[in-house]
C-alpha positions as CSV (number, residue, x, y, z in Angstrom):
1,X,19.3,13.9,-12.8
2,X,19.6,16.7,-10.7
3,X,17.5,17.4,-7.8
4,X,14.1,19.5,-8.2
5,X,14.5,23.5,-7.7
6,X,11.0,23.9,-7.1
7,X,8.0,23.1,-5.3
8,X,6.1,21.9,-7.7
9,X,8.9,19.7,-8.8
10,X,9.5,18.4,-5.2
11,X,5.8,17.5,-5.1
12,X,5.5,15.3,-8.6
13,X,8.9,13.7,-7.1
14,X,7.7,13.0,-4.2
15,X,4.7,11.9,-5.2
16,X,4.5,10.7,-8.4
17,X,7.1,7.8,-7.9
18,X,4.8,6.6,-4.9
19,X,1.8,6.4,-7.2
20,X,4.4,4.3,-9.1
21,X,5.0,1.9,-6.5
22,X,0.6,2.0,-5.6
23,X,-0.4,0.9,-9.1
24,X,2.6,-1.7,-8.9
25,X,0.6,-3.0,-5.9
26,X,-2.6,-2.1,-7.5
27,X,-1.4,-5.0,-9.9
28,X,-0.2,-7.1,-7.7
29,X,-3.3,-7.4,-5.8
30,X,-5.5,-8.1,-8.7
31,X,-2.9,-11.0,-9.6
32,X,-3.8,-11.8,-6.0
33,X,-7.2,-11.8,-6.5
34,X,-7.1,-13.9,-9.6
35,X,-5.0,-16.8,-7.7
36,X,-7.3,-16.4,-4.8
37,X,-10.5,-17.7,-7.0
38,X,-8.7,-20.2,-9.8
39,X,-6.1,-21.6,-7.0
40,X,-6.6,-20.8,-3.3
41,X,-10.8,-21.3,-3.4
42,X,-11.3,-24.7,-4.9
43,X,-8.5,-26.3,-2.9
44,X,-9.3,-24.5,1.1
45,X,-13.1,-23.0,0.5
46,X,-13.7,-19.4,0.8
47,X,-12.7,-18.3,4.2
48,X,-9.4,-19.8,4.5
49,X,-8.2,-18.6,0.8
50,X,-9.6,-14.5,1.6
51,X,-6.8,-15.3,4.5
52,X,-4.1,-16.7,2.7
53,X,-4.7,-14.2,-0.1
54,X,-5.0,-11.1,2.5
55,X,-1.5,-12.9,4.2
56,X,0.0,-12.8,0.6
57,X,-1.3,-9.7,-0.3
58,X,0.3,-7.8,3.1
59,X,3.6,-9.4,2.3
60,X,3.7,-8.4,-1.1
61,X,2.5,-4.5,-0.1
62,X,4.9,-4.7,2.7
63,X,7.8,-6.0,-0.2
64,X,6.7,-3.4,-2.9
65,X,7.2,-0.7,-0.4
66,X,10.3,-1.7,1.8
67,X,11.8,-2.2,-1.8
68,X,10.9,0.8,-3.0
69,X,11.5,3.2,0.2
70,X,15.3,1.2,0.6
71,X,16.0,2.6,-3.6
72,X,14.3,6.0,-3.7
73,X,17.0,8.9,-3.7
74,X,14.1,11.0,-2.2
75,X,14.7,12.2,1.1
76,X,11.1,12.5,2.5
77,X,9.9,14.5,5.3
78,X,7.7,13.1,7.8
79,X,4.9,14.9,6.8
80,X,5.3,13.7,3.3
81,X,5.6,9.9,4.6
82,X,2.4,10.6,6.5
83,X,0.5,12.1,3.3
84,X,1.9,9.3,0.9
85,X,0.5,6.5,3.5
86,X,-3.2,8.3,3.1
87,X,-2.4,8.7,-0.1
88,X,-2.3,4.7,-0.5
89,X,-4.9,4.0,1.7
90,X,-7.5,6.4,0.3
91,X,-6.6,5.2,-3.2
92,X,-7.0,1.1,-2.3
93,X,-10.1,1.5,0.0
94,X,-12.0,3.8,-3.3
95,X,-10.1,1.6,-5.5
96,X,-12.6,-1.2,-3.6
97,X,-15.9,0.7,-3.3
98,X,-14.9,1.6,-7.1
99,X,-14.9,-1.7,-8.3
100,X,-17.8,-2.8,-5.8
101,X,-19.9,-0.6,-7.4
102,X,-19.0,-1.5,-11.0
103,X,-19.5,-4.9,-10.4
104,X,-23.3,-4.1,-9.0
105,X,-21.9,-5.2,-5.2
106,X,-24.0,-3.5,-2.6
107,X,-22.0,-0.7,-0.5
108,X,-23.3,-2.7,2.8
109,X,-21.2,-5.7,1.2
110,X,-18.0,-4.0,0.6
111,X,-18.3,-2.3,3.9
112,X,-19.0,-5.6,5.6
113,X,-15.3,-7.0,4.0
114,X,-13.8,-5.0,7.0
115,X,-15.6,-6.6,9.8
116,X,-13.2,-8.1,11.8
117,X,-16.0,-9.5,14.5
118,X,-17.5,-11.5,11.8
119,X,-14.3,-12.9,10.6
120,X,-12.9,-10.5,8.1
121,X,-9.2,-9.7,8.1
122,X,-8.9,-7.7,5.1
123,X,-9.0,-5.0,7.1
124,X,-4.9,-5.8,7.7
125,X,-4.7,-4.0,3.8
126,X,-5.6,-1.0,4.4
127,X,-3.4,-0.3,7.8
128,X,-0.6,-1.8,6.1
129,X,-0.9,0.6,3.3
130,X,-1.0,3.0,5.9
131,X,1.7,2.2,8.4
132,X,4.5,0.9,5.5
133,X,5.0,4.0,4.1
134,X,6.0,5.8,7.6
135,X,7.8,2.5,8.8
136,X,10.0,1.7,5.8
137,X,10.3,5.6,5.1
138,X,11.6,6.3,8.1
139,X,13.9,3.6,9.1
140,X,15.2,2.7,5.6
141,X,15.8,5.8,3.7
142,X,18.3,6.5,6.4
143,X,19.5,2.8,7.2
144,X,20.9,2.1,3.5
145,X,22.7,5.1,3.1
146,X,24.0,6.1,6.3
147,X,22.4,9.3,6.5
148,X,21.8,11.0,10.2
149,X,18.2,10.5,11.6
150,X,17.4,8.0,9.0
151,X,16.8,10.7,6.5
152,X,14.0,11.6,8.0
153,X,13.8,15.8,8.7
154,X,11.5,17.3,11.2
155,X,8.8,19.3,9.0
């Protein structure tokens, strides 16, 4: 495959393969969410199984995207690490209020999931989506393939 000419073909490259790798975790979380109630809730109660799932759910975002930034053949600028990391965040956080809604959940609820003075550690989602993209993009698209800078160019 050769490398896009354009613009427009840099931009669905660079991000269209990263919505990839979101609705991979997308799936993954809702997997999550099903072994949090049929597994994790009956055997620790509520409290301790939204932590254990939250713990599993970081590692397996932090996985998804160290995985996928250590294989990608895209060299990504830092600007473009930064935008793929809102990218993710925006699209989990209204992926929540989304599904919040649907269900008939209050907003005040959903909003009170990231309370971390009353306990809540889901929270740790969200700036993981945000912070794996510029970590992993920036220290292992270089690392693997012994590129100067760890691929990473200055616009």
């Amino acid at each position: 495959m050769q490398p896009p000419t354009t613009l427009g073909a840099r931009l669905s490259r660079a991000f269209l393969f990263p919505l990839g790798a979101w609705v991979l975790m997308a799936v993954l979380a809702v997997v999550n969410g099903g072994f949090r109630e049929v597994v994790l809730v009956p055997r620790m109660g509520e409290y301790m199984a939204h932590v254990v799932s939250t713990a599993l759910l970081v590692v397996a975002i932090l996985v998804v995207s160290a995985l996928y930034f250590a294989r990608t053949a895209i060299e990504y600028t830092r600007s473009e690490l930064a935008a793929i990391a809102v990218l993710w965040t925006v699209l989990t956080v209204g992926f929540e209020f989304l599904v919040g809604y649907v269900e008939g959940t209050p907003v005040s609820v959903t909003i009170g999931q990231y309370d971390v003075l009353a306990g809540q550690v889901w929270v740790v989602v969200p700036i993981t989506l945000l912070v794996s993209p510029l970590l992993f993009g920036w220290y292992l698209t270089g690392m693997f393939d012994g590129r100067q800078g760890l691929g990473i160019r200055n616009t």
